[in-house]
ZANUKOL-764539 format. One record per residue (C-alpha): residue number from 1; residue in one letter; chain; z, x, y. Coordinates in Angstrom, 1 decimal. Layout:
BEGIN
> num	residuo	cadena	z	x	y
> NUM	a	A	Z	X	Y
...
//
This chain:
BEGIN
> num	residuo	cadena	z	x	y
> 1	x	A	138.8	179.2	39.1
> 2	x	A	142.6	178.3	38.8
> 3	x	A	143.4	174.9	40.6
> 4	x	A	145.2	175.0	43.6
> 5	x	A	143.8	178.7	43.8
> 6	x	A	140.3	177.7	46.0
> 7	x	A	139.5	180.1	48.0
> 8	x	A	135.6	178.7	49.0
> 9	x	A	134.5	175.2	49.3
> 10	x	A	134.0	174.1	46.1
> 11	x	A	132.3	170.1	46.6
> 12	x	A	130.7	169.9	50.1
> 13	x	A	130.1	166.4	50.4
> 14	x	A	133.9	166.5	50.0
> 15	x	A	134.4	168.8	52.6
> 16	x	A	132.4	167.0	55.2
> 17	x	A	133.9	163.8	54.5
> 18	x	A	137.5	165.7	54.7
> 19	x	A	136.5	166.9	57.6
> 20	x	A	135.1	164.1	59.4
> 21	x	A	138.5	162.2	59.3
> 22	x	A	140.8	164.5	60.2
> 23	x	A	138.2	165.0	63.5
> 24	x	A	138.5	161.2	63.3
> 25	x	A	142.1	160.9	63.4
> 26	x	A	142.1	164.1	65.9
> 27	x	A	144.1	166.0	63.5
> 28	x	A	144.8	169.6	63.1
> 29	x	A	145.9	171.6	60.8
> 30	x	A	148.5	174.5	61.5
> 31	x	A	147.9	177.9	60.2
> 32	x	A	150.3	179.5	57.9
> 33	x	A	150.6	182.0	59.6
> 34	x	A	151.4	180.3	62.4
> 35	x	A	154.1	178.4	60.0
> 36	x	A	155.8	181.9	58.9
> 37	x	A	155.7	182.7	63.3
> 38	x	A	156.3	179.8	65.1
> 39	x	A	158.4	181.7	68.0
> 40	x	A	155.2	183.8	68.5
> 41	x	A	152.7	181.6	67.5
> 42	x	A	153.9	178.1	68.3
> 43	x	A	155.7	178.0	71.5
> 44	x	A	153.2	176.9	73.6
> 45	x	A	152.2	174.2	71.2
> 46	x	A	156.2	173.0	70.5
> 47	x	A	156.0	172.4	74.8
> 48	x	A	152.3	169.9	73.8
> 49	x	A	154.0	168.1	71.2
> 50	x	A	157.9	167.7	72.8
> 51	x	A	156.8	163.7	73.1
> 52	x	A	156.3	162.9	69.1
> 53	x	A	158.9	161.4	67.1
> 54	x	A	160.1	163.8	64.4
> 55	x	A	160.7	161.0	62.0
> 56	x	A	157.2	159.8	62.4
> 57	x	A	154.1	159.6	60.9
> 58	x	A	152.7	161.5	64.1
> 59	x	A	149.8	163.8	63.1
> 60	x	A	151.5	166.7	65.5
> 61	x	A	154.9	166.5	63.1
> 62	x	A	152.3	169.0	61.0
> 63	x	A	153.2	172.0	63.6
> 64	x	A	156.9	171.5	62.8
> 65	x	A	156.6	171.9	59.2
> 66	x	A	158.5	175.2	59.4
> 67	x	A	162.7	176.5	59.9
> 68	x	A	162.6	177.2	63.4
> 69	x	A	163.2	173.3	64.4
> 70	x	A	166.0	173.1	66.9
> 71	x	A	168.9	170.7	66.4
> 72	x	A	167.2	167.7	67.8
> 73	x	A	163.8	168.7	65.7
> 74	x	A	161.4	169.0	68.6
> 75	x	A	162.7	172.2	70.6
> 76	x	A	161.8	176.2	68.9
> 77	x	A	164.3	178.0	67.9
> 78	x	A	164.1	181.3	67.9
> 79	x	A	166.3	182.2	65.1
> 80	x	A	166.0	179.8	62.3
> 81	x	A	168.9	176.9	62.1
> 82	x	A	172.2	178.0	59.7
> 83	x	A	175.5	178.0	59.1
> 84	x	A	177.6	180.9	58.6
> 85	x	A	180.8	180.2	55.9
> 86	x	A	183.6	181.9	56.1
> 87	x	A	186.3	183.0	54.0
> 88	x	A	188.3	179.8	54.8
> 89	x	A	185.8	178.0	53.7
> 90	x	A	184.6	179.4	50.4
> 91	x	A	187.4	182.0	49.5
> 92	x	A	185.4	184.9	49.2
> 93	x	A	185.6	187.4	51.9
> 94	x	A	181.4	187.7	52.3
> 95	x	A	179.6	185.7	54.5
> 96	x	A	177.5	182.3	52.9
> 97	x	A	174.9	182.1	54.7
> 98	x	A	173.0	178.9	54.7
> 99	x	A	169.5	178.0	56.2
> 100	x	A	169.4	174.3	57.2
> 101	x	A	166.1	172.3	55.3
> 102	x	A	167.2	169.2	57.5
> 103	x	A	165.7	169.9	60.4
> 104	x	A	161.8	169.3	59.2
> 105	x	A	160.4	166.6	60.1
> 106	x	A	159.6	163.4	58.6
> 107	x	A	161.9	163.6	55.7
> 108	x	A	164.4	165.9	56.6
> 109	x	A	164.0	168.3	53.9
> 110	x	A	161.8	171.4	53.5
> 111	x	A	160.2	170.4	50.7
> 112	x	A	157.4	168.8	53.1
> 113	x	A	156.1	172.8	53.6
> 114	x	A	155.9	172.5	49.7
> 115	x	A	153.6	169.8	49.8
> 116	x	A	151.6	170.6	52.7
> 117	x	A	150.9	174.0	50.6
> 118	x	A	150.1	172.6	47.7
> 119	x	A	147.5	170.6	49.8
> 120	x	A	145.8	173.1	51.1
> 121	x	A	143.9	174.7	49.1
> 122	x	A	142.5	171.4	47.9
> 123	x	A	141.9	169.8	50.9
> 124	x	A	140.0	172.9	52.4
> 125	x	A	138.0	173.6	49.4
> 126	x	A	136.7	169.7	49.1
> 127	x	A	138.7	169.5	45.3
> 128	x	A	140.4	166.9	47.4
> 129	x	A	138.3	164.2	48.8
> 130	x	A	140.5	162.0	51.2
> 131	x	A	138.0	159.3	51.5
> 132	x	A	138.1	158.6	47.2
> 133	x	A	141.0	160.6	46.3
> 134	x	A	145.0	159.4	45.9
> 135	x	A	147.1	162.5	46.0
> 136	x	A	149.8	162.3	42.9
> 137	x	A	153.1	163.7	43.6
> 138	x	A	155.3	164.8	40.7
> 139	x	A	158.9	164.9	41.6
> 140	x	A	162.6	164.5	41.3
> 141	x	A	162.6	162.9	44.8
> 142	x	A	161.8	165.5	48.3
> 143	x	A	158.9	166.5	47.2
> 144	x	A	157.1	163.1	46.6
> 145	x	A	158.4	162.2	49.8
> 146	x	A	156.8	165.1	51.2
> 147	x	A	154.0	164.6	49.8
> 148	x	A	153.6	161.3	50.9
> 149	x	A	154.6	161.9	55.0
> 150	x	A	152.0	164.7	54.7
> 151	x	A	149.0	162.2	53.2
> 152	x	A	150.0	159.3	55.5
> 153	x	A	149.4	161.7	58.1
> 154	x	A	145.7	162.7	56.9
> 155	x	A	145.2	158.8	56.7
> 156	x	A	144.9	158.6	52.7
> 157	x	A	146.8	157.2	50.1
> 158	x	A	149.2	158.7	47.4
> 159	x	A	151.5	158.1	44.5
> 160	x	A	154.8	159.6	44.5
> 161	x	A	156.2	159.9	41.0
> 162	x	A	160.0	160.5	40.4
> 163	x	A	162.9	159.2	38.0
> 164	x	A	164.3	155.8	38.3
> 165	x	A	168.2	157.5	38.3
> 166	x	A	167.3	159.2	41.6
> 167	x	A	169.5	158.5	45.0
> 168	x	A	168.6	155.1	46.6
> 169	x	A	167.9	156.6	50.0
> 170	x	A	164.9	158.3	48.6
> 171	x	A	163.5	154.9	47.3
> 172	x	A	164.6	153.1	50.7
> 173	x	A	162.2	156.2	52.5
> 174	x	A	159.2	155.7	50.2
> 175	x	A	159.3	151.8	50.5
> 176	x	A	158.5	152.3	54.1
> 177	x	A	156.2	155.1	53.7
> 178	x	A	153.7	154.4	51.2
> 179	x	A	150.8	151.9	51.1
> 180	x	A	151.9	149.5	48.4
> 181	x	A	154.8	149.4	46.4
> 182	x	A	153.0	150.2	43.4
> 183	x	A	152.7	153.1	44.9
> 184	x	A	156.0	154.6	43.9
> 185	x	A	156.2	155.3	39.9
> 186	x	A	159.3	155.2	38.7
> 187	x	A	159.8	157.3	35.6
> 188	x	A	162.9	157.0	32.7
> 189	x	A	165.6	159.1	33.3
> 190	x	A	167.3	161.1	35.9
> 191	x	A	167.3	165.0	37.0
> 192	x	A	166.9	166.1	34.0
> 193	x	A	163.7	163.9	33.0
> 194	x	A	160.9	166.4	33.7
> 195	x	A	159.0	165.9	30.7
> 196	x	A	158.8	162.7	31.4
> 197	x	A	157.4	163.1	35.2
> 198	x	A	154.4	165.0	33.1
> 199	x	A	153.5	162.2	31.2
> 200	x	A	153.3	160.2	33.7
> 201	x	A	151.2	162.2	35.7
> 202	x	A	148.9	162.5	32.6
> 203	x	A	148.5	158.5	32.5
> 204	x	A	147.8	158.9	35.7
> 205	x	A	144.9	161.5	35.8
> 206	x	A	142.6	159.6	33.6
> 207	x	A	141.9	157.7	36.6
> 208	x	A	139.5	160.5	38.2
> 209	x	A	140.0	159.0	41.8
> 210	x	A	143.7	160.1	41.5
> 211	x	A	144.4	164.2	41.9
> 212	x	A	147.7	165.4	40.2
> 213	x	A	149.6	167.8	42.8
> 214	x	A	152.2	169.4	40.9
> 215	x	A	154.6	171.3	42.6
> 216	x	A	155.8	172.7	39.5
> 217	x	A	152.4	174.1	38.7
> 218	x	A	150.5	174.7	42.4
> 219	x	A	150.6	178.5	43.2
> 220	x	A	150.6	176.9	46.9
> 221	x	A	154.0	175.6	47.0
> 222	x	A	155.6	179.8	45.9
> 223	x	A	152.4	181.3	48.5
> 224	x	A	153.9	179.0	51.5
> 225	x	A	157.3	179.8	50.8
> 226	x	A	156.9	183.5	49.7
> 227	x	A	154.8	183.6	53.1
> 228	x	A	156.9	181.2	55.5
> 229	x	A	160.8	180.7	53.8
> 230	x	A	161.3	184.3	53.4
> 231	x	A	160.4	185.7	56.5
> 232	x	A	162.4	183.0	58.3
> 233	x	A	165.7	184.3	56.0
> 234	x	A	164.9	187.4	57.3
> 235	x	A	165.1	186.7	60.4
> 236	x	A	168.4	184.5	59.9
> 237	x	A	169.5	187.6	58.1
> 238	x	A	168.1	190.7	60.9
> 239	x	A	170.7	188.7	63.3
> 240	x	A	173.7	188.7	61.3
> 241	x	A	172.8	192.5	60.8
> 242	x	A	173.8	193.3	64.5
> 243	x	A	177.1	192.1	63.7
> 244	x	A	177.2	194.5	60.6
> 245	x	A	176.5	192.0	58.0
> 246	x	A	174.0	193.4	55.0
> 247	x	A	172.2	191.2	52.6
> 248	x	A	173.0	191.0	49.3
> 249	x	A	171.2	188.4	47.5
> 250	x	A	169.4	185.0	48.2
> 251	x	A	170.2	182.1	46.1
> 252	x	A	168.4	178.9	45.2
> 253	x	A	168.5	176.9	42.7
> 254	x	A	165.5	176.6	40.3
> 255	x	A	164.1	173.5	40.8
> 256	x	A	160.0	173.9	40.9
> 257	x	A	160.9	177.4	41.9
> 258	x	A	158.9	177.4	44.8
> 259	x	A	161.9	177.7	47.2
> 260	x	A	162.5	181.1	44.8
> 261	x	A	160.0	182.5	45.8
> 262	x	A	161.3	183.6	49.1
> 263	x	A	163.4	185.8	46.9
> 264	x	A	160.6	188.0	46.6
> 265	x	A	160.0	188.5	49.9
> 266	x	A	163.4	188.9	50.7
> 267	x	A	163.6	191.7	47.7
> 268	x	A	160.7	193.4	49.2
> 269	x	A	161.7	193.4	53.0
> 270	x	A	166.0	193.6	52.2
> 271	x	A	166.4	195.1	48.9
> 272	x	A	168.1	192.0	47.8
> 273	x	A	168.6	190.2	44.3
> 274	x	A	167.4	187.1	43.7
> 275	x	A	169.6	184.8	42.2
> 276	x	A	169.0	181.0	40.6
> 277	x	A	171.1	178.4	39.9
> 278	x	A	170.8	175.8	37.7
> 279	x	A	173.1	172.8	36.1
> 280	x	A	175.7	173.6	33.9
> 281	x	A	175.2	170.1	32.1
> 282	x	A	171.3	171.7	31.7
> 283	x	A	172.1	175.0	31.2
> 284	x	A	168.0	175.8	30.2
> 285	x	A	168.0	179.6	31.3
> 286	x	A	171.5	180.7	31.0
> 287	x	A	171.4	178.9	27.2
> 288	x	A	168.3	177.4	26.3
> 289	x	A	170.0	174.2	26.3
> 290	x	A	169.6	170.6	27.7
> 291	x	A	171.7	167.8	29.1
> 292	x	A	171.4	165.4	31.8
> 293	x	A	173.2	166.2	35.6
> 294	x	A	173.4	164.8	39.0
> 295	x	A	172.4	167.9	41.1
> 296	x	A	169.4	166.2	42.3
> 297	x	A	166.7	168.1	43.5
> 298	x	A	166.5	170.6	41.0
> 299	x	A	164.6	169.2	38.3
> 300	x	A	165.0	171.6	35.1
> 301	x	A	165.2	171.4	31.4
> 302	x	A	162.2	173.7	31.4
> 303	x	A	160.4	176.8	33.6
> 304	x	A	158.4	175.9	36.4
> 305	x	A	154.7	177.8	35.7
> 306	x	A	155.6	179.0	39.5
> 307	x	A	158.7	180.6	38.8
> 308	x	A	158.8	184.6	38.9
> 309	x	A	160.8	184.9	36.0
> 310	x	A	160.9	188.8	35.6
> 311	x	A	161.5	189.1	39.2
> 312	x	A	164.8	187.5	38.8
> 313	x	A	168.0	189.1	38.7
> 314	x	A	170.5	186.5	38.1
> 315	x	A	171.2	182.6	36.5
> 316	x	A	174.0	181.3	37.6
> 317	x	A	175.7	177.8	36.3
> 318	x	A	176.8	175.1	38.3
> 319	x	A	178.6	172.3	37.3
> 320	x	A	177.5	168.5	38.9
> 321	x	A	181.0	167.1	38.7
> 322	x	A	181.7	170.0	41.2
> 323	x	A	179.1	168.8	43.0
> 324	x	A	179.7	165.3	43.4
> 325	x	A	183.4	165.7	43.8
> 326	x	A	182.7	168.7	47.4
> 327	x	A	180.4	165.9	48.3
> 328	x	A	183.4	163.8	48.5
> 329	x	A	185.6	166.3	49.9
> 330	x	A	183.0	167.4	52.8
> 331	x	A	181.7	163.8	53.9
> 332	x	A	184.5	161.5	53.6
> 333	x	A	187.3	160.4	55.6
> 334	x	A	190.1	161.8	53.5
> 335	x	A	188.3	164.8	52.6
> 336	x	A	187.9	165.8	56.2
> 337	x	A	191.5	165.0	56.7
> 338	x	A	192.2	167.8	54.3
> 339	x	A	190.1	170.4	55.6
> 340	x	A	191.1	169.9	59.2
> 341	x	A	195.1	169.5	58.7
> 342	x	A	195.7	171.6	55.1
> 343	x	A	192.8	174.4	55.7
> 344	x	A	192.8	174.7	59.4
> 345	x	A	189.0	173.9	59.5
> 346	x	A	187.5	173.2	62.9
> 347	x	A	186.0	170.1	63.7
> 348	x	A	182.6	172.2	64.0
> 349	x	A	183.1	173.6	60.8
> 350	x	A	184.1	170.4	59.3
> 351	x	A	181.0	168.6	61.2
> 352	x	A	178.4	171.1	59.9
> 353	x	A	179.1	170.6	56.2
> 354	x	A	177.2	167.1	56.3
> 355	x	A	174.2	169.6	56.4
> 356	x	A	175.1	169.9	52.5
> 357	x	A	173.2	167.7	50.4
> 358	x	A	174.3	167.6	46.4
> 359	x	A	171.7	170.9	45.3
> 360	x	A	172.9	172.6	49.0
> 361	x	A	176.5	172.3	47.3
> 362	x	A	175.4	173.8	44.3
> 363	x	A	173.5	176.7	46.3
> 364	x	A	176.7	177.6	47.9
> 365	x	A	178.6	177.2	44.6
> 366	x	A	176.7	179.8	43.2
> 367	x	A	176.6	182.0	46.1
> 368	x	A	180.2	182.2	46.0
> 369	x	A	179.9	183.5	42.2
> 370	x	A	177.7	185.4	42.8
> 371	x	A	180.2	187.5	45.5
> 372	x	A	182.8	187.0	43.1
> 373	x	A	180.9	188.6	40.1
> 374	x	A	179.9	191.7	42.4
> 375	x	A	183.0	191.9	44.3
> 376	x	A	181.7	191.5	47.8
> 377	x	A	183.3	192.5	51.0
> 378	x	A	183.4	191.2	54.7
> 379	x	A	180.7	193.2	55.5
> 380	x	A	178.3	191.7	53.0
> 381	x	A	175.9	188.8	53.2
> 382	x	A	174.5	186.3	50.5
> 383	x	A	171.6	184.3	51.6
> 384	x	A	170.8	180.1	50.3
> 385	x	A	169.4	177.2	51.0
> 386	x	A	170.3	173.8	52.0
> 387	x	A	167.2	171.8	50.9
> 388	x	A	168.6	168.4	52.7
> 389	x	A	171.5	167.1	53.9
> 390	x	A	173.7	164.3	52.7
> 391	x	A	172.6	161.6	54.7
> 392	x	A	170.4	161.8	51.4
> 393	x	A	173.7	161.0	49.0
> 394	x	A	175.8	158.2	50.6
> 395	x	A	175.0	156.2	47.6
> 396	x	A	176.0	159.1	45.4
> 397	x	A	179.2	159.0	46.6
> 398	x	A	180.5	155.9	45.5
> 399	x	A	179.0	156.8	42.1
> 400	x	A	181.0	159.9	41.7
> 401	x	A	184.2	158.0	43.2
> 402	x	A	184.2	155.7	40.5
> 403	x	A	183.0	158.0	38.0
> 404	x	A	185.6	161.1	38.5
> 405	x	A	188.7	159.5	40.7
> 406	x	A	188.7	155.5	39.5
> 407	x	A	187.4	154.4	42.8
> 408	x	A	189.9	156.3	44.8
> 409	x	A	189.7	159.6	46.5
> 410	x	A	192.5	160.6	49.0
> 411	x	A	193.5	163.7	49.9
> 412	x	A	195.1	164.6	47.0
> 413	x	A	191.9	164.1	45.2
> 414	x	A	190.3	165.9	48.3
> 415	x	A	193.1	168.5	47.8
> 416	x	A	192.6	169.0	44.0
> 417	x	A	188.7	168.8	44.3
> 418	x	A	188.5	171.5	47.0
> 419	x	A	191.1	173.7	44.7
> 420	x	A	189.4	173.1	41.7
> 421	x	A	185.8	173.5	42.2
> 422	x	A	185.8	175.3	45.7
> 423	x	A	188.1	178.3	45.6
> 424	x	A	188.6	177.9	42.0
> 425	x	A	184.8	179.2	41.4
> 426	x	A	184.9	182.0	38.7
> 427	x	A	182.2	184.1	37.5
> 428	x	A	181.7	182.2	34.3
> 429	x	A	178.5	180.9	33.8
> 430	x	A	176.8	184.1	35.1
> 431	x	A	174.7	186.1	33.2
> 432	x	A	173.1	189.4	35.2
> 433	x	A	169.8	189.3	33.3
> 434	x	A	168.8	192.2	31.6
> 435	x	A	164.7	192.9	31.0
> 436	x	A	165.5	191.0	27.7
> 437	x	A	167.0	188.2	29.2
> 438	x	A	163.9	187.9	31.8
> 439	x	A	161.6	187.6	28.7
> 440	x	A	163.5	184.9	26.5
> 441	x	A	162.9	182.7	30.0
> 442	x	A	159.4	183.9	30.6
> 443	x	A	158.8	182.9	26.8
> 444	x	A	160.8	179.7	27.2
> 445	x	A	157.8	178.4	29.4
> 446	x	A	155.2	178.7	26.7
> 447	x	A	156.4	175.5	25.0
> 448	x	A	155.8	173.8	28.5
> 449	x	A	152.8	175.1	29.7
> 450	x	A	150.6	176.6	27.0
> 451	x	A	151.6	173.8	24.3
> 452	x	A	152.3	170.4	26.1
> 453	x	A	150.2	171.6	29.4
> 454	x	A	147.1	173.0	28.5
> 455	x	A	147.3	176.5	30.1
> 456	x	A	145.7	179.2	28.8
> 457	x	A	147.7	181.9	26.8
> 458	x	A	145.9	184.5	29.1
> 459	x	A	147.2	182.6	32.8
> 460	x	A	150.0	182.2	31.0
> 461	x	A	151.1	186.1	30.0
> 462	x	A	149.6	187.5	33.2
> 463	x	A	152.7	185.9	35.1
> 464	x	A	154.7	189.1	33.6
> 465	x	A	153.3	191.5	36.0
> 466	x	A	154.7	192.0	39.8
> 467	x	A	151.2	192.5	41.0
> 468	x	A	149.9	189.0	39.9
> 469	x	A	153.0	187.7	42.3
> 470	x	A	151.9	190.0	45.0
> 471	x	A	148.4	189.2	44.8
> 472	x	A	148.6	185.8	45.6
> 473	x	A	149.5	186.6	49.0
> 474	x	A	146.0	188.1	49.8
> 475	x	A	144.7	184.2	49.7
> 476	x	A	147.1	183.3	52.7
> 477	x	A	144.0	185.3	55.3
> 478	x	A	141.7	183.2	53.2
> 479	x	A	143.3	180.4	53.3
> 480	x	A	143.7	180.5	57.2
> 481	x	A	140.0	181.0	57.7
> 482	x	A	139.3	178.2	56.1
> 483	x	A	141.8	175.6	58.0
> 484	x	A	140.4	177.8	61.6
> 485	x	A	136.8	176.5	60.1
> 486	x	A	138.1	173.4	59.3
> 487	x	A	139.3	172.9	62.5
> 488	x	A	136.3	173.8	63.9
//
């Protein structure tokens, strides 16, 4: 049986113990498919839960690990949270269409729903025992801290692993999250630095009380958002229909690829294409090549196990210094002075771009080529992501101040930034990928997986097929009859 692919209790001693504490703690567990519906199946229990603290370590934060959190994180929304960017904005005449990731609880990101996937298999199966078991999360920052909240909330403890270069707000969250500072395992390196997150994690698994979840690897973290990201896109995207809008593509950057894999749902249900982004600095699928970036959040330099490569119809590149200098231009004084008096931005507008953390930025960077390279018109839609917001950067930006404008940015910077890298976009750095180009990435992952990660040539090549992809989604029933057992 394929880790993370349980689908029958495989240690029941584990299982009763598992399920003794959460009936200890009075905790349960959400459904996915309540996750994927929570206008339909959640709205009485959104009314039960109004009282608990969205930031905190509340047990009922669990049911609002989904996109339909209202602006204040505790109220359903109907239609998931987004922002619509218009031609002013982005200087493409299509619409940029951006679901909001900030508005989970705990951490403010989505990447929580990743690491409550990843869980579950695990946890319902007994492979994960919380009474003798430390969860290991493998990350570049979100989903560690995802990882954690969700743990701290079953009342066991875990290890979140991510590269010492990562934003200081991320290290400020874990420090008053985990369970000991030794707790948090800082790796060499920055964005980039994946390899070294797996050797880590290797260190770390000869201890046989700690349980490597890695999001990179777990089949839960592209079910859960195959089975509860895409169908909340669609519904962002059945609205803007009515107003004539079509879909043309969702984009997302790679990442663990799990956040992709709403693209197949979305190419399923819309017809669209599905379209990832990646560093220019790190240009791994467009080039084979390597570098280090700042895009944080998108950890690359190799192919996710997870990632659908040959259901992928685009790689787009995206530089980090265009990142890091929009970051500047959307969240600081003088770039908000620009937009509002130079652009003609409203303060709503102007307001709502603080929902743009650095990878969000690079999402809508390569929206917008993507709607330059295929020529789209008012009437069209492109689809993204923003994974978190910058409340998660304000440390970056003094970084990138220094580092691109010698510690000043006014709005002639703002001016020259937002020119440059904003309506200056161009379609370089986009390659449409042919079936060839799908299988130099697909092959690209055997260095990772097959030589340095132990999986088997077979679980390996069978990734080719659409039907493998598909037939993941017939453990998400399975899956839900075990959490309405483990409920009990």
């Amino acid at each position: 049986m394929t880790p993370g692919l349980e689908s029958e209790i495989v240690d029941q001693d584990a299982y009763q113990r598992n399920q003794a504490r959460l009936h200890e703690l009075g905790l349960q567990l959400p459904l996915i498919a309540e996750l994927a519906d929570p206008p339909n199946r959640l709205s009485a229990k959104a009314l039960d839960i109004a009282d608990a603290d969205p930031d905190g370590p509340d047990p009922r934060n669990l049911f609002r690990v989904h996109w339909h959190n209202g602006p204040d994180r505790k109220a359903l929304s109907d239609i998931p949270g987004h922002i619509v960017l218009d031609e002013d904005l982005t200087g493409v005449p299509a619409k940029i269409v951006v679901a909001l990731g900030n508005r989970f609880p705990m951490i403010d990101t989505h990447k929580v729903l990743a690491a409550y996937g990843c869980l579950i298999p695990r946890l319902m199966s007994g492979a994960f025992d919380i009474t003798r078991h430390r969860a290991v999360w493998p990350s570049t920052g979100n989903y560690c801290r995802g990882g954690v909240a969700v743990a701290k909330l079953l009342g066991c403890r875990s290890i979140a692993v991510l590269p010492e270069g990562m934003s200081q707000e991320r290290f400020s969250w874990l420090e008053e999250w985990v369970t000991d500072p030794s707790d948090i395992y800082r790796t060499p390196g920055t964005e980039s630095n994946v390899k070294e997150i797996y050797d880590a994690c290797h260190a770390l698994a000869k201890d046989p009380e700690n349980l490597i979840l890695n999001q990179f690897a777990e089949y839960g973290n592209y079910i859960i958002h195959r089975t509860v990201t895409g169908p909340a896109l669609q519904r962002i995207a059945d609205k803007l229909s009515a107003d004539g809008l079509t879909a043309r593509a969702y984009v997302s950057a790679s990442g663990s690829a799990g956040t992709l894999a709403a693209g197949d749902h979305l190419k399923q249900a819309l017809g669209t294409h599905t379209c990832v982004v990646e560093a220019l600095e790190c240009p791994t699928l467009l080039y084979n090549g390597y570098g280090e970036h700042n895009i944080q959040g998108i950890g690359d330099k190799h192919v996710p196990l997870i990632h659908n490569v040959m259901g992928s119809d685009f790689a787009i590149g995206v530089s980090d210094s265009a990142c890091d200098a929009l970051n500047l231009v959307f969240n600081t004084t003088a770039g908000r002075a620009y937009l509002a008096e130079h652009k003609g931005l409203g303060q709503e507008t102007i307001a709502g771009l603080a929902n743009f953390g650095l990878s969000a930025i690079a999402n809508i960077l390569g929206a917008i080529k993507y709607a330059k390279y295929n020529a789209l018109g008012a009437n069209d839609m492109v689809l993204t992501v923003a994974t978190d917001g910058a409340a998660m950067y304000g440390s970056e930006m003094a970084h990138a101040q220094d580092k691109y404008f010698a510690g000043k940015f006014s709005e002639i910077e703002a001016a020259e930034s937002f020119g440059r890298h904003m309506l200056g976009a161009a379609i370089d750095h986009t390659i449409e990928l042919t079936r060839f180009d799908r299988e130099r990435i697909f092959n690209l992952g055997y260095y990772t997986w097959v030589e340095q990660q132990g999986t088997s040539l077979e679980d390996f090549d069978r990734r080719r097929d659409q039907s493998f992809w598909d037939g993941l989604l017939d453990l998400v029933p399975v899956w839900d009859g075990m959490i309405t057992q483990f409920n009990g």
